[in-house]
Every structure is written in C-alpha cells, then in structure tokens.
C-alpha positions as CSV (number, residue, x, y, z in Angstrom):
1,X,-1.8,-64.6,-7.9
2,X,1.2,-63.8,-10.1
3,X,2.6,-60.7,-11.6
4,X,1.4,-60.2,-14.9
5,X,4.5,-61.6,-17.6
6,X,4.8,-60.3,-21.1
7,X,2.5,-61.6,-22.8
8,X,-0.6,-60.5,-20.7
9,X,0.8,-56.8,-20.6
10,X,0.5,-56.8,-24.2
11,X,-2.8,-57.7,-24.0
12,X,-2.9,-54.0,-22.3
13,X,-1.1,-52.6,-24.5
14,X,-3.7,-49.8,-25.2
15,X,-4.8,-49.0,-21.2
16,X,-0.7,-49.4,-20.6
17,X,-0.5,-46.9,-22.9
18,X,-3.0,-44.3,-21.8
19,X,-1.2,-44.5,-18.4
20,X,2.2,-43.9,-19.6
21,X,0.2,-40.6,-21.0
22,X,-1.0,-39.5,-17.2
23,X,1.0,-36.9,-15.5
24,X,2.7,-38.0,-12.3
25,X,3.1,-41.3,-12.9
26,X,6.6,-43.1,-14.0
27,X,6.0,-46.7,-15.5
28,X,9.8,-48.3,-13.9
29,X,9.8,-51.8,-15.4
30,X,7.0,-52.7,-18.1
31,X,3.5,-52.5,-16.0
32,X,4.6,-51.2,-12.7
33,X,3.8,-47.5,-12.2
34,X,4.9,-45.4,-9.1
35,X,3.9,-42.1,-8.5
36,X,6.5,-40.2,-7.0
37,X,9.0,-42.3,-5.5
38,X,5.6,-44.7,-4.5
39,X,4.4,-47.9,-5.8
40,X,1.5,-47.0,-7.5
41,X,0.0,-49.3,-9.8
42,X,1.0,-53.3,-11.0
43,X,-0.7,-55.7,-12.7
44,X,-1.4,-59.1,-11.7
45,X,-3.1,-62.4,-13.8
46,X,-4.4,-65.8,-12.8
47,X,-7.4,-67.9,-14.3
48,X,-9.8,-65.8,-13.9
49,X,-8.3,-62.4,-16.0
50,X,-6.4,-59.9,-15.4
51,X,-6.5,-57.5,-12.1
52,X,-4.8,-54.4,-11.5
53,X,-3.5,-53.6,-8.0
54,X,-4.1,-49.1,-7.5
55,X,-3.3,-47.1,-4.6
56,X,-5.7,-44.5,-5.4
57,X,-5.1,-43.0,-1.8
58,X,-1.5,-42.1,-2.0
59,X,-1.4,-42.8,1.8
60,X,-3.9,-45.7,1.1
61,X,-3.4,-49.4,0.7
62,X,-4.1,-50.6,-2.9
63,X,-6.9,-52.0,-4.1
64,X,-7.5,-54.6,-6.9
65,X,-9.3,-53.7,-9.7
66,X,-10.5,-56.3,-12.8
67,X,-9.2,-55.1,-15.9
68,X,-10.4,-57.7,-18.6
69,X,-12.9,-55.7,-20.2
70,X,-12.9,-52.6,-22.2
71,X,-15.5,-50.9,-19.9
72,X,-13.2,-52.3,-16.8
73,X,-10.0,-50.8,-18.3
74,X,-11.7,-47.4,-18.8
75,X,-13.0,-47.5,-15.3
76,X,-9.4,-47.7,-14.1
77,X,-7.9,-45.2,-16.2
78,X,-10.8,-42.6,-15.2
79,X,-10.3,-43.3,-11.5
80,X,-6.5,-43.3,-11.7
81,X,-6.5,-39.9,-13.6
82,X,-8.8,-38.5,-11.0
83,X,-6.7,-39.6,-8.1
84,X,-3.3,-38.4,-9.8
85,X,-4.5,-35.2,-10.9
86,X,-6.8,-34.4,-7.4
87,X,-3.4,-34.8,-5.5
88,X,-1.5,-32.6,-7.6
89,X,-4.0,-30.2,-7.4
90,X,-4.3,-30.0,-3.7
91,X,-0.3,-30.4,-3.8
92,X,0.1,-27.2,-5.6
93,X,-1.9,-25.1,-2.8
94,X,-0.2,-26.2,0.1
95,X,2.7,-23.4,0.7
C-alpha cells in the first residue's frame, strides 16, 4: 500500500483541514502529522480507498483506519481529538 500522493490528499482536503486545527499536532510535509517530535498520523491509498495510519497510543503502534467516507473521516477526527487532547490533559498534571 502506497503513501497517499497529491491528488488523493485533496480528496481530504476538508478532514486534512480539521487536523491542521487540532492542538498538538504539526502536519510536516502535506498529510503526515507528528505529535511532538512523534510520527503520528499518514495517509495511505490503494484500490480499495483511502486508509489512515493513527497512533492513538502515543506509546502505541498505529493503527489503520478507512477514511473514504464522510462518517469514516469524522470517526477519525473524533478519536484523534480525544487521544491528543486526553494526553495533554494527563501531561499537564504530572509535576
């Protein structure tokens, strides 16, 4: 499975985005998101659609996640915006 090229990122242009919007994440090249000095988040596309790869554990291994459809897309954005702003949160307590 290859790395998404141009033209499918701007097919996500919108979800793209929304996660150039979320704290804590810093998109490096076009579609390739690391939070912190981590890989984070890349997309990847082959016949069957579109798939982005999350590390929604920061000390996790990433998953792959479809992203062709609208209700896919949101699913990612909600889970990624839960995982960045649940480790902030815990980050900020520790002393």
């Amino acid at each position: 499975m290859k790395h998404a090229d141009a033209s499918a990122l701007g097919d996500l242009e919108a979800l793209l985005s929304d996660l150039r919007a979320v704290d804590g994440l810093v998109e490096r090249k076009p579609g390739i998101f690391y939070r912190r000095s981590r890989a984070f988040l890349h997309f990847h596309e082959d016949r069957s659609g579109l798939y982005a790869d999350v590390r929604l554990d920061i000390n996790g291994d990433f998953i792959r996640m479809r992203v062709n459809t609208k209700a896919e897309r949101a699913q990612l954005l909600r889970q990624v915006t839960r995982s960045v702003s649940s480790t902030s949160s815990t980050q900020g307590m520790k002393k």
